[in-house]
N, C-alpha and C positions, 0 to 999 in steps of 0.2 A: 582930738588929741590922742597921741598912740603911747604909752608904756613902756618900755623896753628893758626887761630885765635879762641879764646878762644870766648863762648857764653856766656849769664849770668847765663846757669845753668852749674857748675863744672862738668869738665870731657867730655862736649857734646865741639865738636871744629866744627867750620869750616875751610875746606883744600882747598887750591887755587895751581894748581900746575903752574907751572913756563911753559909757552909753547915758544915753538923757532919755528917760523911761514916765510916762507920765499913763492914766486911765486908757489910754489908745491903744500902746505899745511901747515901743521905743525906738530910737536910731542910733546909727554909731557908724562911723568912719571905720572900714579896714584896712582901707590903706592910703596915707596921705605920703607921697615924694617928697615935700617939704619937711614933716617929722623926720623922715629917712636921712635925707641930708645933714638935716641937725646932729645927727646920731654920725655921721659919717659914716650911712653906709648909701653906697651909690649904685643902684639897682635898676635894669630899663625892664621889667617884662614885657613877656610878647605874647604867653599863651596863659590861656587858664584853661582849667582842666574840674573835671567833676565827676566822682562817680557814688552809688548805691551799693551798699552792704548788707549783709545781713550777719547775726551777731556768730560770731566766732570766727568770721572770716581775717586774713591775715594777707595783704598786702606787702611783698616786699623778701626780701630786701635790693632794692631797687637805684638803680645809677646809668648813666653814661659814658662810657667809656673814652671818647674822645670830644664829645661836646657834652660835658659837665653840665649841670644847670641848679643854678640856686632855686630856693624854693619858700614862697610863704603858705604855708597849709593852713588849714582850719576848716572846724567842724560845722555843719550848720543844722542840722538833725540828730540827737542820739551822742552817744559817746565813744571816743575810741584813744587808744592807748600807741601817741604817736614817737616813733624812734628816728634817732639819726646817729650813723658809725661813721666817726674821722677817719677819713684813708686819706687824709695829706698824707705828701714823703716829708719826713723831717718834725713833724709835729709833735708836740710833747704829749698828746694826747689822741695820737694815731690810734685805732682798734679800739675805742673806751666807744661810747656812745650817751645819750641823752635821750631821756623817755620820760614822755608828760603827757596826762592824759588833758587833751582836749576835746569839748563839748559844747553843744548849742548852747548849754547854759551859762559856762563858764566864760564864751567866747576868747577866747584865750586862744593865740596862733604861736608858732613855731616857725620862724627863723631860719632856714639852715643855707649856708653859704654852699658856692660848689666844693665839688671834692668829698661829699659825703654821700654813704649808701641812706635810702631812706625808706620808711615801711613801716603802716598802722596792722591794728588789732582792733577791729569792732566790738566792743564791753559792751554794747548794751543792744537789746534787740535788733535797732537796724543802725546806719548810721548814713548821713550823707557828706560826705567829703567834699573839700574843694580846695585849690592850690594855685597861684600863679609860678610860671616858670621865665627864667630870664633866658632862658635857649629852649628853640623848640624841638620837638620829641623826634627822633631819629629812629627807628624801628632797628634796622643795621645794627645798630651802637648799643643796644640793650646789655646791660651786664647788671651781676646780681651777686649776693652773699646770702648763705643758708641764714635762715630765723634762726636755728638755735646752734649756731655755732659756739661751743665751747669755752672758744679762747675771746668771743666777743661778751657770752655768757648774759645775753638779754634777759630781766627779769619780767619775761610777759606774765600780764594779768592767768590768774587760773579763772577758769570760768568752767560753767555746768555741760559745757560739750567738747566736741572735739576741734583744731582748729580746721580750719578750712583753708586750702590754698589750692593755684593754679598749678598744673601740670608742671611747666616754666619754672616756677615756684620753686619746687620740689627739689628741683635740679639743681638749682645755684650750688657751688663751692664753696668752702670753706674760705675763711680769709687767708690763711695759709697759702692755700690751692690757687686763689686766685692771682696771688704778689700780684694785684692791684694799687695802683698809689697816684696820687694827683698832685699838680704842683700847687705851694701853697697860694694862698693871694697876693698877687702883687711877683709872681715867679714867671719866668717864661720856661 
């Protein structure tokens, strides 16, 4: 059984699943379609994705430009400080963002519908990430927003080094720069 607490930007949740932990270890469901439905939300994935960090590194800010793709993240090693920025058109909360740290311990996932840039920060020594996506990765299609854009104004973790980012990375625009925007759900 899955959690779903609602964030303050609509549609973005966070999921807590229900663990049964006894002298072994423990188990827990991360993702049940039937919870999902109940929740109305209606999600097919196709891909899942996984990668390795090391602490200060910063993923992101990361999107699609013309095949969008929702996304359930979470952590499964380590901690990390994960974001999501509204770029619906029309949204009351277009540009604002959602950042929670999720961790192997907390098991705690993030939610984020299409139409959002998305990108962690590894807090803690290393960290291992994993995500399913409901569209799969187009290389083409890659679009991006600076991490510390201004008018976005993310509060990332400080930590004892420096951050770490991809060449790629670096480069992303500004939200400004980009006039990126996505149609809301349910919009053609």
């Amino acid at each position: 059984m899955l959690t779903f607490e609602p964030t303050k930007i609509k549609d973005v949740y966070i999921i807590t699943p229900k663990v049964f932990g006894d002298d072994r270890g423990y188990f827990m469901e991360t993702f049940s379609d039937q919870d999902f439905q109940q929740q109305g939300l209606h999600y097919t994935f196709v891909q899942d994705n996984q990668s390795s960090s090391k602490q200060g590194v910063l993923r992101g800010l990361h999107f699609q430009k013309s095949h969008p793709q929702a996304k359930l993240v979470r952590v499964l090693k380590g901690e990390v400080f994960d974001v999501a920025v509204d770029l619906r058109k029309d949204s009351k909360t277009y540009g604002q963002y959602v950042g929670v740290l999720l961790s192997a311990e907390n098991k705690k996932q993030l939610l984020i519908p299409r139409g959002f840039a998305h990108g962690f920060l590894v807090v803690s020594d290393s960290a291992e990430f994993a995500y399913k996506c409901d569209e799969f990765y187009h290389p083409e299609d890659e679009g991006g927003l600076k991490f510390d854009d201004p008018d976005v104004n993310i509060a990332w973790p400080k930590l004892d080094c420096d951050y770490i980012l991809s060449e790629k990375d670096k480069l992303h625009p500004s939200l400004k720069d980009s006039k990126i925007t996505f149609a809301l759900e349910g919009e053609k």
